[in-house]
C-alpha positions in Angstrom: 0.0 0.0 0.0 0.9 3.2 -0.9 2.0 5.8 1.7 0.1 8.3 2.5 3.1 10.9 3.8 4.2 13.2 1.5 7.3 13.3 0.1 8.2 16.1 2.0 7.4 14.8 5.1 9.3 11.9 4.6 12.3 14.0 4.4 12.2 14.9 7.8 14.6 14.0 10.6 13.6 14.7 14.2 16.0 17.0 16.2 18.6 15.4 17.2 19.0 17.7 20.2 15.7 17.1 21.7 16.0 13.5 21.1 18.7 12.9 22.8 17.8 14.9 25.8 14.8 12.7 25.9 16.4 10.2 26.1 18.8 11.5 28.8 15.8 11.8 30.5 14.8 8.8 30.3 17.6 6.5 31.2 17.7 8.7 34.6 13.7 7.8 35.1 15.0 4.2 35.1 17.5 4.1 37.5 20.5 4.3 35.2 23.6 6.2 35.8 23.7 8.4 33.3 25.3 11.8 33.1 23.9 14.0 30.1 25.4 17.3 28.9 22.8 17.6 25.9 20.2 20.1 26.7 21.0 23.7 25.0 18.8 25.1 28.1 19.9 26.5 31.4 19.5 24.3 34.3 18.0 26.9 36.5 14.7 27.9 36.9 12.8 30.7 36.1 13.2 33.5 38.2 10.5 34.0 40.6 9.4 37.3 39.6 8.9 36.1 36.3 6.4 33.4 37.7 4.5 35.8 39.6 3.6 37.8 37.1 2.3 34.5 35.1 0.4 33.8 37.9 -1.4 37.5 37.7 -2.0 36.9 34.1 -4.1 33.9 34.9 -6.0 35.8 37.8 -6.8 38.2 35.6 -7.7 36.5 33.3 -5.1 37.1 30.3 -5.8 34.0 28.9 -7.8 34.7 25.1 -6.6 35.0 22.1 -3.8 37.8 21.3 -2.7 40.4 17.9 -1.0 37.6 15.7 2.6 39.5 16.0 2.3 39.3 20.1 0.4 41.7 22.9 1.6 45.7 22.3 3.0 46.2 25.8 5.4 43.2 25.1 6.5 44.5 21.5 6.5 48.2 22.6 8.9 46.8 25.5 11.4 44.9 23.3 11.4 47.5 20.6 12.3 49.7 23.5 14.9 47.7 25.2 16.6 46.5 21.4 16.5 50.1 20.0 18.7 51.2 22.7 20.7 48.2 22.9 21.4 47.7 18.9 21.3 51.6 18.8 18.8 51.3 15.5 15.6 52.9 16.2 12.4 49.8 16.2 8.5 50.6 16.8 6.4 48.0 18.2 5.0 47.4 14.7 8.9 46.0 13.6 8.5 43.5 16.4 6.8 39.9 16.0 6.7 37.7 18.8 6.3 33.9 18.1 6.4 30.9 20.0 10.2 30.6 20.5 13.2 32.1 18.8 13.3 28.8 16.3 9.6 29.5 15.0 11.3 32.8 14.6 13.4 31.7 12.3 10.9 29.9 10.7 9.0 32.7 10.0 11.8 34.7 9.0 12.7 32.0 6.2 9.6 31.9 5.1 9.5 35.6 4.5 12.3 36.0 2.3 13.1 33.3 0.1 11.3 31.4 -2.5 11.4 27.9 -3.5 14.6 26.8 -5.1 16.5 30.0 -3.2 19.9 29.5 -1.6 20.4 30.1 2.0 24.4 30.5 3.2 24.5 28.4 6.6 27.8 28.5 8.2 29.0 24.9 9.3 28.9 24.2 12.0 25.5 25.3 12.5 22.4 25.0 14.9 20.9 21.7 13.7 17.8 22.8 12.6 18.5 25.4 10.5 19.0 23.2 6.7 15.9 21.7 7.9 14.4 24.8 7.8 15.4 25.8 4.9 14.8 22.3 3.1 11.3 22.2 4.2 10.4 25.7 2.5 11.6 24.8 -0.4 14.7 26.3 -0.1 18.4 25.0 -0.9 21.0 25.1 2.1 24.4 26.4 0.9 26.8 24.9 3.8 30.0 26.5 4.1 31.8 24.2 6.2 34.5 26.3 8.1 37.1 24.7 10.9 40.1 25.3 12.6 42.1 27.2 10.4 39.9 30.4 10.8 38.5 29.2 14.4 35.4 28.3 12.8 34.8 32.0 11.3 33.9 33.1 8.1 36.4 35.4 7.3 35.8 38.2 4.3 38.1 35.8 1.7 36.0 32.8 2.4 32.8 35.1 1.9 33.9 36.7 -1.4 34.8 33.0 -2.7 31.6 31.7 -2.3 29.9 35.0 -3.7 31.8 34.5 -6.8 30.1 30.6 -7.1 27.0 31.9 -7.1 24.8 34.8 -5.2 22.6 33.2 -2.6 19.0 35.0 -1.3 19.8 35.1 2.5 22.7 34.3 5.2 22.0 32.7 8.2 24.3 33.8 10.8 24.8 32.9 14.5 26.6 34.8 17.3 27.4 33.8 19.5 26.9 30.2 18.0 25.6 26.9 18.7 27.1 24.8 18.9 30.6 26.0 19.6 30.6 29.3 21.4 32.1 31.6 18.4 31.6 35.0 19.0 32.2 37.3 16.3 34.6 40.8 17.1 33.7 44.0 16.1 35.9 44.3 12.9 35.3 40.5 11.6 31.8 40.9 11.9 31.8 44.7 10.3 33.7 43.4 7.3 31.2 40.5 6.6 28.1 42.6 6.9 29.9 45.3 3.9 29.7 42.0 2.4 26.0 41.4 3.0 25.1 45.5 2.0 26.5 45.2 -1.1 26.0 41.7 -2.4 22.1 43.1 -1.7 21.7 39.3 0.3 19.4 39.4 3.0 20.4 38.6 6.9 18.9 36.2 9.4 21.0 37.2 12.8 20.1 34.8 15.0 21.1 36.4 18.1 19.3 34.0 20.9 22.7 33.8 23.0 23.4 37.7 22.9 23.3 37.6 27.1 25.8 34.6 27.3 29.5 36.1 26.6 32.6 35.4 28.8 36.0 36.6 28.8 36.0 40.0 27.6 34.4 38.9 24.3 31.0 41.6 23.2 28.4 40.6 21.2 27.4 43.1 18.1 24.5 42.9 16.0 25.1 43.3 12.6 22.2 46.0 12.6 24.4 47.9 15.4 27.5 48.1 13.0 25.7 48.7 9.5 22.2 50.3 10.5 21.6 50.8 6.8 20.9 46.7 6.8 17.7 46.7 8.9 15.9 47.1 6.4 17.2 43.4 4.9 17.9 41.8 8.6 15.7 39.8 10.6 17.1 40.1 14.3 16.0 37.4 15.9 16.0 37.0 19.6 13.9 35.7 22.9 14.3 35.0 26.9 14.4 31.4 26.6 18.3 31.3 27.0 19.1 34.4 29.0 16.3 34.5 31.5 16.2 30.6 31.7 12.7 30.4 30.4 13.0 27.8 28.0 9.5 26.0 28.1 7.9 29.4 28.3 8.3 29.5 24.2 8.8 33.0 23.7 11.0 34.0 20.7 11.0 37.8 19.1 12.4 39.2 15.5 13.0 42.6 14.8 12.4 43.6 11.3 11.4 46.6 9.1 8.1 47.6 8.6 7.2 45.6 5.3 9.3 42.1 6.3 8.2 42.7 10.1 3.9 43.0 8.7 4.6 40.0 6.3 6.1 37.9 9.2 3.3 38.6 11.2 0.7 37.9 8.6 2.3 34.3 7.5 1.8 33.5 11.5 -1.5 34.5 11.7 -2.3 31.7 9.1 0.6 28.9 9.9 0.3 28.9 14.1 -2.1 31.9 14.9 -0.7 34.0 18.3 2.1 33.2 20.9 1.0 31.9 24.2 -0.9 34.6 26.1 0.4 34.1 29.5 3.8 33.5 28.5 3.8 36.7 26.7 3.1 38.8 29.7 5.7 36.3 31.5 8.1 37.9 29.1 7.1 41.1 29.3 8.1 40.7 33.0 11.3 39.6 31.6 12.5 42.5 29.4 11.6 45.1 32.3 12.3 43.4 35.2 14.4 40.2 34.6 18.1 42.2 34.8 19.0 41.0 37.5 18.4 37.6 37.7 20.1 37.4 34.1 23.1 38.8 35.3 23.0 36.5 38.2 22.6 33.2 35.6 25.0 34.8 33.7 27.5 35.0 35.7 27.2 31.4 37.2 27.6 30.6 33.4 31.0 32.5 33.4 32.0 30.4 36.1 31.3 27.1 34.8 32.6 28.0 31.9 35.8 28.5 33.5 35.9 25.3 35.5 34.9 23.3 32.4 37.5 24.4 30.1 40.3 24.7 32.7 39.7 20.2 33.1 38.8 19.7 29.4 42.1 21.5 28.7 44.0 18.7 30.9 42.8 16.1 28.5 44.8 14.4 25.8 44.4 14.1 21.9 41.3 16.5 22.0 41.3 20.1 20.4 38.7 22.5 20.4 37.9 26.4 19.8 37.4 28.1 22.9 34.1 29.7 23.5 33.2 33.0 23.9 29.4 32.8 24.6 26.5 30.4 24.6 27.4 27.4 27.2 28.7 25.0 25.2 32.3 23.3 23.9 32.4 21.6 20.5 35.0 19.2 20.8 37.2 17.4 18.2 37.4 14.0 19.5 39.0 12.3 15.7 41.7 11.7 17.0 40.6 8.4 19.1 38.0 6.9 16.0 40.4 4.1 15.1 41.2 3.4 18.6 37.4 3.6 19.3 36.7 1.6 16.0 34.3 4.1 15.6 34.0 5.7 11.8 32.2 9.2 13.1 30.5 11.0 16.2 27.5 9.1 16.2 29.2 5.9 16.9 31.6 7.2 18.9 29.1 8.9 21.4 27.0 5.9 21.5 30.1 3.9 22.3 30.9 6.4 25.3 27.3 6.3 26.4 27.8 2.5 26.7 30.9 2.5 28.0 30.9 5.0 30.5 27.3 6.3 30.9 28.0 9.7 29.3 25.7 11.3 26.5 26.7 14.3 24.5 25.6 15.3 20.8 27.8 14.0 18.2 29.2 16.3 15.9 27.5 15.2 12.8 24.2 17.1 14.1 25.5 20.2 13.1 27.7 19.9 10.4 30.9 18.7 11.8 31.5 15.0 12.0 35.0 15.0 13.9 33.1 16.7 16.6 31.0 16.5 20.0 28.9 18.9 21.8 29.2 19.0 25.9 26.7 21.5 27.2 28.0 23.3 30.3 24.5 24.1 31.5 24.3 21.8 33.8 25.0 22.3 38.1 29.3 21.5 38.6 28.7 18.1 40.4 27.1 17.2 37.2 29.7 18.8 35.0 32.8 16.9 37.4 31.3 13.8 37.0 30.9 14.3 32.9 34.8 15.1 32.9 35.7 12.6 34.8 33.8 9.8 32.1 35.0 11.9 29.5 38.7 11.5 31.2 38.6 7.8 32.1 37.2 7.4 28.1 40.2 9.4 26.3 42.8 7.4 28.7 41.4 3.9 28.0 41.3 4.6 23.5 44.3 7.2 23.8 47.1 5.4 25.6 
């Protein structure tokens, strides 16, 4: 019997990410001893003040229907806060508040390209973004970067792969998932001279603009090039920075035209954001400093503690992060020793072995690699290190 899923949906892979926290999940619901570093979500919870006022929404009764593009006190407060902090003036009409920064993304996507369009993803990449692209009819352009340029796109690179061909958008991520790259003030200004004159429009997926360590700054492309806004979806939320994950709140910042059209697209695909997690947020962007600083600072400090024991370890390499929470680790080195032929088999084979489950590499691009998420509390992260360790010793000699 014929199926009756489409080919399209046939295509479809589930994300790998969320699988595999599942099933971290999981194995600790059954009693094994398992340590996971796979969720790309702080392990604390959401401030208090941030619950509160979810509570008051439900007393009073903020629970209908809401605009498409999100409730006006919550866009009028993040085109407030992100005009001042990208220094580009935004009304609450350029704001469109969806149900997480991905289904941002999505919308954003689905805004400006056309079937058969090229999108420039930068390898490696957040997992679902060829998806994305794939599903709207779209054709991802990976540009796989490594090592040489720390995993950058440098203005060479970018000019190269102009000259092959002009794609419709670039995706870009900074800080980055899955390995931490943050972007400086002059790399990122050269690319986005780039962007204004190739005439390519910009995702900037900026979800982990809160997370930086070390002295590193995030910059918008908007901040350094304001004459892009009006080709750039900004694209943030308060899942990452105020620890609100589940919440599902997600926010792009867009001129007037790509901003209405946005909007318009999620009236018909998904219909409005969740109304009591919108005034959750709103509680967020005017009230949630100092808690963020407070997770963000803890962040700093695991950050430190991880790298300072992963940097003890043998036969690994890896570029050190300068935001999100996150190392992406070359681990190629030990595959024959493993008898492993990527990072799917070789973090299955550690999860076996030692009761340690990280995201292999292949996920996003990279197949030498593994993710280790450093959201987790430091007993958890000592006792992942120490697998990790014991794992390297026994394959490395």
């Amino acid at each position: 019997m014929a199926s009756a899923v489409s080919k399209r949906a046939s295509g479809i892979e589930l994300s790998i990410t969320l699988a595999l926290n599942t099933r971290a999940n999981e194995l600790k619901e059954r009693g094994e001893d398992v340590v996971g570093l796979t969720a790309g979500e702080p392990d604390f919870d959401t401030p208090d003040v941030i619950k509160e006022a979810a509570k008051r929404a439900i007393d009073d009764g903020k629970t209908k229907y809401t605009p498409a593009a999100g409730i006006r006190p919550l866009r009028s407060a993040v085109a407030e806060v992100y005009s001042e902090r990208l220094g580009v003036p935004y009304t609450p009409d350029e704001v469109v508040v969806s149900n997480g920064a991905k289904h941002s993304i999505f919308n954003a996507l689905y805004t400006l390209i056309d079937p058969g369009d090229e999108v420039m993803i930068l390898s490696p990449y957040w997992t679902s973004y060829p998806e994305m692209v794939t599903i709207l009819g779209g054709r991802p352009r990976i540009v796989e970067l490594d090592e040489r340029t720390d995993y950058k796109l440098t203005p060479e690179r970018f000019e190269r792969e102009l000259s092959r061909g002009r794609p419709r958008t670039l995706l870009f991520n900074s800080p980055s998932n899955p390995a931490g790259i943050v972007y400086g003030r002059e790399e990122l200004e050269s690319l986005c001279r780039i962007v204004c004159d190739s005439q390519m429009s910009l995702i900037s997926d900026e979800i982990y603009e809160y997370l930086t360590y070390d002295g590193h700054t995030h910059f918008s492309p908007v901040t350094l090039l304001p004459e892009l806004k009006e080709r750039t979806i900004v694209v943030s939320g308060v899942s990452k920075g105020f620890s609100m994950t589940g919440w599902r709140v997600g926010f792009a910042l867009a001129g007037t035209d790509i901003a209405f059209r946005s909007a318009a697209f999620q009236a018909h695909a998904t219909g409005c954001p969740n109304s009591i997690s919108q005034w959750a947020a709103l509680e967020a962007m005017t009230k949630g400093e100092e808690d963020r600083l407070r997770m963000r600072d803890a962040f700093a400090r695991r950050k430190r503690f991880f790298g300072e024991r992963l940097s003890q370890i043998p036969h690994i390499t890896y570029p050190e992060p300068g935001g999100a929470f996150y190392f992406f680790v070359n681990v190629s080195k030990l595959y024959d020793a493993c008898n492993v032929s990527g990072s799917s088999e070789f973090c299955d084979k550690l999860l076996d072995e030692q009761g340690l489950l990280l995201v292999p590499g292949s996920a996003f691009g990279c197949d030498e690699m593994v993710r280790f998420s450093f959201a987790a509390g430091e007993g958890e992260l000592q006792r992942a290190l120490d697998r990790f360790q014991a794992f390297v010793e026994r394959y490395g000699g």
